[in-house]
C-alpha positions in Angstrom: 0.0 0.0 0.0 1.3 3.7 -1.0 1.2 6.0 1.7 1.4 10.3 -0.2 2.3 12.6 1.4 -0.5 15.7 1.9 -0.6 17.8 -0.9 1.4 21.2 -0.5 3.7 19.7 2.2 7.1 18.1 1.5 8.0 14.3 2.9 10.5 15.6 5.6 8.5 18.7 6.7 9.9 21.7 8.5 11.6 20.4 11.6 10.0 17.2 11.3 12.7 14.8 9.8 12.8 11.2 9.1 11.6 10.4 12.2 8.0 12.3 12.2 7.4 10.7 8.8 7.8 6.7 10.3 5.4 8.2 13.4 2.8 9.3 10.9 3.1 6.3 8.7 2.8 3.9 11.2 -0.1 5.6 13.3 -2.2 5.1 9.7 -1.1 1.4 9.5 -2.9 1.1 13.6 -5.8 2.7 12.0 -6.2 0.9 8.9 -5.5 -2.4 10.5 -7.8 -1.9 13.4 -11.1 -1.1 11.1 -10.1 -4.0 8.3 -9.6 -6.4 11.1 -7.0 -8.0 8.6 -3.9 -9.6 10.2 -1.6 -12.5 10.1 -4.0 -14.5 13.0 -7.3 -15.4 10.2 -8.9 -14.2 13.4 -12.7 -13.9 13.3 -14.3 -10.5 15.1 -14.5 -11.3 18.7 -12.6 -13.8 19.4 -9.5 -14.3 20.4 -7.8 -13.7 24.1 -10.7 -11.6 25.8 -13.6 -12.3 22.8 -15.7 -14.2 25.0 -16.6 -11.6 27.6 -17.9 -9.3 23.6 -20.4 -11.9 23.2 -24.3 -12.3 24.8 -24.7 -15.0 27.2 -26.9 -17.8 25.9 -29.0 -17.8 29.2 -32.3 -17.1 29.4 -34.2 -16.4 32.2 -38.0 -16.7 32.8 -39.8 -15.3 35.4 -43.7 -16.0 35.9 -45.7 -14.1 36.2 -44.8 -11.6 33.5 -43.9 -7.9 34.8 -46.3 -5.6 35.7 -49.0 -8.2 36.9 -51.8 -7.6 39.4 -53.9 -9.5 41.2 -51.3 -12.2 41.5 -51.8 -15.3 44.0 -49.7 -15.0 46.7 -49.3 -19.1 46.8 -47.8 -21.2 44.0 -47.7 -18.4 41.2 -44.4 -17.8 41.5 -41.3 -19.1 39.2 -38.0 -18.1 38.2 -36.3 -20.8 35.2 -33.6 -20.6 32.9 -32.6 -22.6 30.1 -29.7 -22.9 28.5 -27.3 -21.9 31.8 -27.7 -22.0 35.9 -29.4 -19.7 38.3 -27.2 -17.9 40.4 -29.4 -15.3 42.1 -32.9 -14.7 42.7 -33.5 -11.9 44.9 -37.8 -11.2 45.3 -38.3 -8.2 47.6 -41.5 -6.2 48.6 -41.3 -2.3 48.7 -40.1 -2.5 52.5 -37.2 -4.2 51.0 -38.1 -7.4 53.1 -36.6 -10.7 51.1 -38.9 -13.5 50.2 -36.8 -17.1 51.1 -36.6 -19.6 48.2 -34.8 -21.9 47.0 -33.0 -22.8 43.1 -33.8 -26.1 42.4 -30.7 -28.1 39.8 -29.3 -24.5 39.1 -32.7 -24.5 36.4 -35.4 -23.0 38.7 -36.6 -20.9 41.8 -39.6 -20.9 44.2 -40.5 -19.3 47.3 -40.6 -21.5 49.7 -43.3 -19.4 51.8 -46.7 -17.7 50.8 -46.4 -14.2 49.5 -48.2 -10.9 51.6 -51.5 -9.8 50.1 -52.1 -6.3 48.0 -48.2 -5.5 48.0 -45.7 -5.1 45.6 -43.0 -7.2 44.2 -39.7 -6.8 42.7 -37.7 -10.0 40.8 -33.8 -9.7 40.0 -32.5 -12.8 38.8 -29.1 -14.0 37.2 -27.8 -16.9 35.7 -24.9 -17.9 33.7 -24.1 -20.2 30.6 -21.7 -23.0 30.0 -19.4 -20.0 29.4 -19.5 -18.2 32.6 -21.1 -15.2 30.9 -24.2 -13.5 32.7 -27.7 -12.9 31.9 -29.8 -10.8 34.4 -34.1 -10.9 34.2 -35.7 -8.0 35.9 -39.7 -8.0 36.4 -42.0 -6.8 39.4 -45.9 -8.0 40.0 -48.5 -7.2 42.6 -50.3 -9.9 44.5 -54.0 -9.7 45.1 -56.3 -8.1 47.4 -58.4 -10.4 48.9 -62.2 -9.8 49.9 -63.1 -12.5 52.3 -60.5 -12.1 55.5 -59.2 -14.5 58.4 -57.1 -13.6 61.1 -56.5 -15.6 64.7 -57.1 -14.2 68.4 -54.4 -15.6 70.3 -53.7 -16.6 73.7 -51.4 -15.7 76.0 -50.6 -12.1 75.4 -47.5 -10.6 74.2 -45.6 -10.0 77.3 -46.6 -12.0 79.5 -45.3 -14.3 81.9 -47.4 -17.7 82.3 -47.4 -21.3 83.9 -45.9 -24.3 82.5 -48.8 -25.7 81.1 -49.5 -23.1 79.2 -50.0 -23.8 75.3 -50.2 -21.5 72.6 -53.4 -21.0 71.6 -55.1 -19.8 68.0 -58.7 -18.9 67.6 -59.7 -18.3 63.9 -62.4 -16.4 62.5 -62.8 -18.1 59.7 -63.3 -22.7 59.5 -60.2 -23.6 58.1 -60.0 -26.0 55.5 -56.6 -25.7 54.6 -55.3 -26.5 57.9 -51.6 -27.6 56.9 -51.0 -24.0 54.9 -52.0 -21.9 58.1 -49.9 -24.0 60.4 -46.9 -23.9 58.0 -47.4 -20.3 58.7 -47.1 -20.1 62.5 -43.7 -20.3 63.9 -43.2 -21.1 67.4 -39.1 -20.9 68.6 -37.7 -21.4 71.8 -35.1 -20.7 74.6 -33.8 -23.2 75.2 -34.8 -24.8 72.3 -37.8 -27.7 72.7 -39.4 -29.0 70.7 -43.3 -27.8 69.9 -46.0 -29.6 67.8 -49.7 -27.4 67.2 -52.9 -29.8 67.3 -55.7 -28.6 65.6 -59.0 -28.9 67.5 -62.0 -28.4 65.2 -61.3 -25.8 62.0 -61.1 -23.4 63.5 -58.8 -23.3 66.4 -54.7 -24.5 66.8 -52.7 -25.3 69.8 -48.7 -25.4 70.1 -47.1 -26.8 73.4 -44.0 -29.4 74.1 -44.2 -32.9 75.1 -44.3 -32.4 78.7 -44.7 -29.1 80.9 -42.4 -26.1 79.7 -39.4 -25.7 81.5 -39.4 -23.0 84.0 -37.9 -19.9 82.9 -38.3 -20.7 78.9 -38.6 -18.1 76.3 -40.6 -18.3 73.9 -40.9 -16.6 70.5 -44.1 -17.3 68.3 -44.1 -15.8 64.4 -48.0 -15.5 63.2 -47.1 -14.6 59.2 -50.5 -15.4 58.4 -50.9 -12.0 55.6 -51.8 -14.1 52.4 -52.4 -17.4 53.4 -55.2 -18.9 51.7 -57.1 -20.2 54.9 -59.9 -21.9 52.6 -61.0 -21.0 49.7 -61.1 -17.4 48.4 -60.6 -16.1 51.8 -57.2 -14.9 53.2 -55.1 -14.3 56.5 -54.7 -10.2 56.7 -52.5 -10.6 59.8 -48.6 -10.3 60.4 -47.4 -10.2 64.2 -44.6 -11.7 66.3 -44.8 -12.2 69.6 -43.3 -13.3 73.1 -44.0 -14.5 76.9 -41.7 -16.2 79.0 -42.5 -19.4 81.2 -42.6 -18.5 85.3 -42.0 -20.8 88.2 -43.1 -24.4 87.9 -46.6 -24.7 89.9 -49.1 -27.6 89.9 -51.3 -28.5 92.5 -52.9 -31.8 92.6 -56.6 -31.7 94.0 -57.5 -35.7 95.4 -61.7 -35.7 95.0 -61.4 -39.0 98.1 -59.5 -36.5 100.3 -60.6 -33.3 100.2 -57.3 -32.3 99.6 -55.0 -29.7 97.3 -51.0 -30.3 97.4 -49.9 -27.0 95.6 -46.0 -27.5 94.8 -43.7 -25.2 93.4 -40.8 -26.5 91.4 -41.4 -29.7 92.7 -41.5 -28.6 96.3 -44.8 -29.1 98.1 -45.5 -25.1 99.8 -49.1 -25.8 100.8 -52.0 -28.3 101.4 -55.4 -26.7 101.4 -58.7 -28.6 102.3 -60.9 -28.4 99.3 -64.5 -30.0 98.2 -65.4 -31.2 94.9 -68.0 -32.2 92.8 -70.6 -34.3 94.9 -72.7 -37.0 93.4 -74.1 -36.9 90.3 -72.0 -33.6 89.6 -68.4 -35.1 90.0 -65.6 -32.8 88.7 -63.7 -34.1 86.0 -60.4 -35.4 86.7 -57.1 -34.8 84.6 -54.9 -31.9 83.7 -57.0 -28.7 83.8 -54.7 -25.4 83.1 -55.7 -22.0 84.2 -57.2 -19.7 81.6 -58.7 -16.9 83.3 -58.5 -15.4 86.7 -61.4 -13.3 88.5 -61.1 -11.5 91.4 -65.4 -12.2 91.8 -68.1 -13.1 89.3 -71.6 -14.5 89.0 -71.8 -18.3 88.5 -75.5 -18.9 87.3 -76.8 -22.6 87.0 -78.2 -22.4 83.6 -75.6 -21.0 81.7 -73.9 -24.6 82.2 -77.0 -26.8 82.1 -78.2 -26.6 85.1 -81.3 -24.7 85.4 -82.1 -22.9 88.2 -80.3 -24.8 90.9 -77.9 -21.7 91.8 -77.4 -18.0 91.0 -74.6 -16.6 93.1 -73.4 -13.2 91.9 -70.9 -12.4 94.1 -68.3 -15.8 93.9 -64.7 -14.4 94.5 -61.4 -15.8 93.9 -62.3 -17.7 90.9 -59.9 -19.1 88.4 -61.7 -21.0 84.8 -60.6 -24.3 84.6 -62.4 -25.2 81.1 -64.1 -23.2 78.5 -67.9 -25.1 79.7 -67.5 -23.4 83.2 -65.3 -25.9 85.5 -63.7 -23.4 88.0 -61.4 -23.8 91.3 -63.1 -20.9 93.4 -63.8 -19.5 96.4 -66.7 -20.7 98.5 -68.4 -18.6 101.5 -71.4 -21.0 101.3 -69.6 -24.3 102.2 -70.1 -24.8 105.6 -67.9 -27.5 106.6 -67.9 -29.0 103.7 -63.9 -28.4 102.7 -61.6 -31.2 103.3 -64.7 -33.7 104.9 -66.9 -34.2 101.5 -67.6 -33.5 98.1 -70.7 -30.7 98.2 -70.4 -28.3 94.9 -72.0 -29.0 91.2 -68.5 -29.9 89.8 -66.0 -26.8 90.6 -63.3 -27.2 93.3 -64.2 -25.4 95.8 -61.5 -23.5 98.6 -63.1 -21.5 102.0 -63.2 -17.9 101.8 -65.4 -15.0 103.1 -68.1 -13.3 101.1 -66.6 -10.3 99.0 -63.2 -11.5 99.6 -61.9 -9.1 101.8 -59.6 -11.4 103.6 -56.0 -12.4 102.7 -55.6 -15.0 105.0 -58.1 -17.7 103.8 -57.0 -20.6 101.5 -58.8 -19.1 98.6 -57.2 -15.8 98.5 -54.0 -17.4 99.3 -54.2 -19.7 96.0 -55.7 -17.0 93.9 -52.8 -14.7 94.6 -50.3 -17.4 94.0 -51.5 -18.3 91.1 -51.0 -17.2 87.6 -52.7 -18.3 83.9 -51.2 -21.7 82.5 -50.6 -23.2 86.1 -51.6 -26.5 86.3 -54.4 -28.6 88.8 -54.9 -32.2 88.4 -58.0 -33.7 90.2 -57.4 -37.2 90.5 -60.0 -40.5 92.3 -63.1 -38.9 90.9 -65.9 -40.5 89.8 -65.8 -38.8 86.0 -64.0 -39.0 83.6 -60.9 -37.4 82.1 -61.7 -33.7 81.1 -61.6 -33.6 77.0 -58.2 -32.3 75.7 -60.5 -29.4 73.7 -62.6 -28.3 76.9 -60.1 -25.5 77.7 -56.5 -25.3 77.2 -55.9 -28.8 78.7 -54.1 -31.1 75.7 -52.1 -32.3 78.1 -54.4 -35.2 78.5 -53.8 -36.1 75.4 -50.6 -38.6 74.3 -47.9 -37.2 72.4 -48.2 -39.6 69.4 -52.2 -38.4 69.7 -51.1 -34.6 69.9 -49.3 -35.1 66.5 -51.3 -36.6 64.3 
């Protein structure tokens, strides 16, 4: 190739010399060769040392549903694949900035591997690479619908609190549940130290958590309701997102013995007090088993026919009363007695303790127990003549087996 010099100027140039003309000729050469691509090599455009980073990677990502979506289901709609290369990253977010935990399945796919918040905004990033390490990213975002039948759960015991051992925790629903496993999933119940804890569901519409045997005294307990979105049954929804904690207290159960007339109230395994006590007489035994205590009442009204039983009694003024089961058992105080406590069995099926009417004084057994007492202690009323409280009547599963409580 012949290289001229620009018109009107001579090869050498003022003050140039030799030299300038070999810079000049050479910087065209670079140019020419760099925009012919010609060379020596037979190289092909792009390749060579470095040429694989100039071409697209052969990835292709796929996320469902496509971007801009509404009314999205927040279970099982979901999916993040690739083919032709491996997932690397999959990062789902709502606007908050809260994560969404999954999991990428053979490097070819991704699911959440939890439900997805009602009415709220998503964003997708996801990368993956092909055989040649080169990267493909997918962005999308999607809104999940807005339910119009609701759900949530009224729980017991409150956030806060400190309770007995047998306390469970408890889930009321206001909706029958007919996808039971899905809202369970949902509820997260940790510990400290850790134990192991297993819900029951009694009915549709209400769950129970609690350990094997009584919780260790002292225990911590952390319980996660992420119930927003969960598809309860049906077209209707959970609208409710709370965490929560209580702590376990001293260890207290008192053991009430129907043939005696007798309570042994121990704490931490230690017996503190024996209290003289009369139970259900004849033909209105109490129930024996575990009974945990779910409410406490400094006084109350215990009418007859709210539990079946007509008009045999209407006192309005019962103090020192703590609820035994949700159908009315109670272990209360009792100014009516007579001499009744710790000689026979006189009352329609509570336990009854002595105490004065309005329950002024501190010094009778009744006030002493109701003060020492908290909810989720235990009583266990043995050597009557019923039967075994059901597990559902109150918070009182313990009667039931452990392989029974899991099923």
């Amino acid at each position: 190739m012949n290289v001229r010099p620009i018109s009107g100027a001579s090869v050498e140039g003022r003050g140039t010399g030799r030299r300038g003309v070999a810079l000049v000729a050479g910087a065209l050469l670079l140019a020419l060769t760099a925009c012919g691509g010609g060379g020596g090599t037979g190289s092909g455009p792009g390749e060579g040392k470095g040429g694989t980073q100039d071409k697209q990677s052969a990835a292709a990502v796929t996320i469902t549903p496509k971007s801009g979506a509404t009314g999205v289901d927040t279970t099982g709609a979901v999916k993040v694949d690739v083919a032709k290369g491996r997932l690397t990253e999959v990062t789902v977010k709502d606007t908050k900035g809260a994560k969404v935990d999954g999991a990428i399945t053979g490097g070819a796919s991704w699911t959440p591997s939890t439900h997805l918040a009602a009415g709220t905004k998503y964003t997708v990033h996801a990368v993956a690479k092909d055989s040649e390490g080169r990267e493909a990213a997918e962005d999308s975002s999607f809104t999940t619908l807005t339910p119009k039948n609701t759900f949530v759960g009224y729980f017991t015991p409150e956030d806060g609190s400190t309770v007995g051992v047998g306390m469970p925790f408890s889930v009321h629903f206001t909706r029958g549940i007919t996808k039971p496993r899905d809202v369970e999933k949902a509820i997260t119940v940790r510990t400290e130290p850790a134990v192991d804890v297993e819900g029951h569901w009694f009915g549709n519409d209400r769950l129970d958590f609690r350990p094997e045997r009584y919780w260790k005294a002292g225990t911590k307990v952390t319980v996660d309701l992420d119930l927003d979105g969960v598809e309860g049954r049906d077209g209707v929804y959970g609208k409710q997102h709370k965490t929560l904690k209580f702590t376990i207290g001293r260890n207290q159960v008192s053991v009430v013995d129907a043939k005696k007339h007798t309570m042994k109230i121990t704490q931490d395994g230690k017996v503190v007090r024996t209290i003289p006590v009369t139970t259900g007489k004849p033909g209105y035994e109490t129930w024996n088993g575990q009974m945990v205590m779910s409410e406490k009442l400094a006084v109350t009204r215990m009418n007859g026919e709210t539990v079946g039983y007509g008009g045999e009694y209407d006192i309005k003024d019962v103090p020192h009363a703590i609820r035994l089961t949700t159908s009315g058992t109670f272990i209360h105080g009792n100014y009516w007695g007579g001499g009744a406590f710790g000689n026979y069995n006189a009352s329609h099926g509570c336990v009854g303790l002595q105490d004065v009417r309005g329950g002024y004084s501190k010094s009778v057994p009744a006030a002493w127990f109701f003060n020492h007492s908290m909810i989720g202690d235990v009583v266990v009323v043995k050597n009557s003549d019923d039967r075994t409280v059901d597990p559902g009547n109150g918070l009182n599963g313990w009667n039931m087996s452990w392989a029974d409580w899991k099923k």
